[in-house]
DOLOVEX-891404 format. One line per 3 residues: number of its first residue (from 1); for each residue x, y, z of N, C-alpha, C, O. Coordinates in steps of 0.1 Angstrom, whole numbers, plus 2048, in hexadecimal, padded with zeros to 3 digits. Layout:
<domis>
NUM = X,Y,Z,X,Y,Z,X,Y,Z,X,Y,Z ~ ... $
</domis>
This chain:
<domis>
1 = 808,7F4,800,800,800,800,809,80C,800,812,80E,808 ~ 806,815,7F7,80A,824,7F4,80D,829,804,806,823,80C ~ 816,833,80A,816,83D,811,80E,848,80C,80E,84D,801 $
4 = 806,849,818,7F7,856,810,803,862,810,7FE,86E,80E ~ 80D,861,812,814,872,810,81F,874,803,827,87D,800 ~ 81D,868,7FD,824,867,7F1,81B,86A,7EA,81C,874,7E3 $
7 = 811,865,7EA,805,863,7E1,802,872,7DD,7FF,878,7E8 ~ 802,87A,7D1,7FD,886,7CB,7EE,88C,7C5,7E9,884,7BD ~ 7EA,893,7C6,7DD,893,7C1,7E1,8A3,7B6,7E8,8AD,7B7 $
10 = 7D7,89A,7AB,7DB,8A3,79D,7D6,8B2,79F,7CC,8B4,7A7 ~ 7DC,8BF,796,7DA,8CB,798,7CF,8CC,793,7CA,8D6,798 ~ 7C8,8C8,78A,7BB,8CF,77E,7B6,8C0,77E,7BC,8B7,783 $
13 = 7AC,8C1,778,7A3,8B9,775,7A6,8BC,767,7A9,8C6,761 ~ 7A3,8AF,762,7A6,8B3,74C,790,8B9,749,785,8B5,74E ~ 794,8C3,73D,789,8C4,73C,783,8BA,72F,787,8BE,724 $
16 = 77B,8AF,72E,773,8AC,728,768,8AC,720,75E,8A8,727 ~ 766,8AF,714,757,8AD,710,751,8A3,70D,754,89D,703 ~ 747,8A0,715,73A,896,716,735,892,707,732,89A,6FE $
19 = 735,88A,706,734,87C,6FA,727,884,6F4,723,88C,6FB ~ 71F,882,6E7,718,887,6E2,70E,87C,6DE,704,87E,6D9 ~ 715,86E,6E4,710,862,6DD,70E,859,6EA,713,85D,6F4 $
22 = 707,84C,6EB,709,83F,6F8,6FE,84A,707,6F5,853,707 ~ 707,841,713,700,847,71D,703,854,71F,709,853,72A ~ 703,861,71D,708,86C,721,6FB,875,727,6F0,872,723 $
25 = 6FD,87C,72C,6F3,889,733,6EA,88A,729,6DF,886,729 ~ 6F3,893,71C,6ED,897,70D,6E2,88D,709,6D6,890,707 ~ 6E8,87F,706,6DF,87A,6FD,6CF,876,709,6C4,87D,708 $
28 = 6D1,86D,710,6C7,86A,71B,6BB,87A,71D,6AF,879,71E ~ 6C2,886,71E,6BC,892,71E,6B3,891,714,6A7,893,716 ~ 6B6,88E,706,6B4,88D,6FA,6AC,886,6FA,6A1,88C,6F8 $
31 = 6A9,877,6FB,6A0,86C,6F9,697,86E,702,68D,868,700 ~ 697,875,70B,689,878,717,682,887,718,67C,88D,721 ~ 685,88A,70A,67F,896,707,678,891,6F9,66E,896,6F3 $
34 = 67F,885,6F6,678,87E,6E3,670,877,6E8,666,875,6E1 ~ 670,86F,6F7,667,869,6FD,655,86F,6FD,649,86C,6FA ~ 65A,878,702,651,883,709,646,88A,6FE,63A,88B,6FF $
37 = 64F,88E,6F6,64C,894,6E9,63D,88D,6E4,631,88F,6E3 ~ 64B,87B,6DE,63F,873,6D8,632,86D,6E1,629,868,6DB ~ 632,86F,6F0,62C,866,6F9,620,874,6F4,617,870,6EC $
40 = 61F,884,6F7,616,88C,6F2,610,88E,6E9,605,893,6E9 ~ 61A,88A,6D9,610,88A,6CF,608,87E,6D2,5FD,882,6D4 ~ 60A,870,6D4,607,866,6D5,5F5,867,6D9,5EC,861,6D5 $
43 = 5F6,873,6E4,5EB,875,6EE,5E1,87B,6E5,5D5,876,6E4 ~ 5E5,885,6DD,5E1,890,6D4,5D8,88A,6C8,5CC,88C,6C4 ~ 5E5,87E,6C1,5DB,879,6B9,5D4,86C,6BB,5D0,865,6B2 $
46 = 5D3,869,6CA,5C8,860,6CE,5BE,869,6D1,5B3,862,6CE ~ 5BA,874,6D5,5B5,87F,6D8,5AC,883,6CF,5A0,885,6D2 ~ 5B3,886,6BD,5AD,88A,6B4,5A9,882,6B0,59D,883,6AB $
49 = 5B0,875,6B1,5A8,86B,6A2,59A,865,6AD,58E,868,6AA ~ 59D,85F,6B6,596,85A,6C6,598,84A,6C3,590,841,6C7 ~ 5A7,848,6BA,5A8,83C,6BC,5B4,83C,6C3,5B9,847,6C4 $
52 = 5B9,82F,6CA,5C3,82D,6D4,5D0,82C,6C4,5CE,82D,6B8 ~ 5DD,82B,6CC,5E9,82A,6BE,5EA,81E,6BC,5F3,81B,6B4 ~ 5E3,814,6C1,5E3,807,6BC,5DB,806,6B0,5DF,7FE,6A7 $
55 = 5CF,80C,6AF,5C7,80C,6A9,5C8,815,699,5C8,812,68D ~ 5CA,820,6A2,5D7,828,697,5E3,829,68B,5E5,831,682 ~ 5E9,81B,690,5F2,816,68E,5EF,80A,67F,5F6,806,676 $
58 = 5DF,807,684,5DD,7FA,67E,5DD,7EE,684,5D5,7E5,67F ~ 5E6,7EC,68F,5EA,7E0,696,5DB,7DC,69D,5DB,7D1,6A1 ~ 5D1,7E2,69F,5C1,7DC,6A5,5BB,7E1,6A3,5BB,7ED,6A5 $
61 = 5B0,7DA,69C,5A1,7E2,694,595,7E6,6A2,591,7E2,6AD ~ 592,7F0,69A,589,7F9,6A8,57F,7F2,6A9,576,7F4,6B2 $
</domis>
């Protein structure tokens, strides 16, 4: 085991920029706003048409 008085702690921190792609802040921010988005039209045009988006869709006859 190290002597904790040898041991150094670095002057700066490196600055990094955050991935634009995978798990990052950005993207997750991103997909729960496209979530959100589509979850309200979704609402809108079950709303207008007064069928559900299955029905909508085709996938089940009214």
């Amino acid at each position: 085991m190290a002597d904790p008085k040898s041991v150094t702690t670095p002057t700066s921190v490196p600055k990094l920029d955050e991935p634009k792609a995978g798990f990052s802040t950005y993207s997750e921010r991103l997909n729960g706003r496209a979530a959100m988005m589509g979850f309200v039209i979704a609402l809108a045009i079950e709303y207008a048409t007064g069928q559900g988006a299955l029905t909508w869709l085709g996938l089940i006859s009214p």
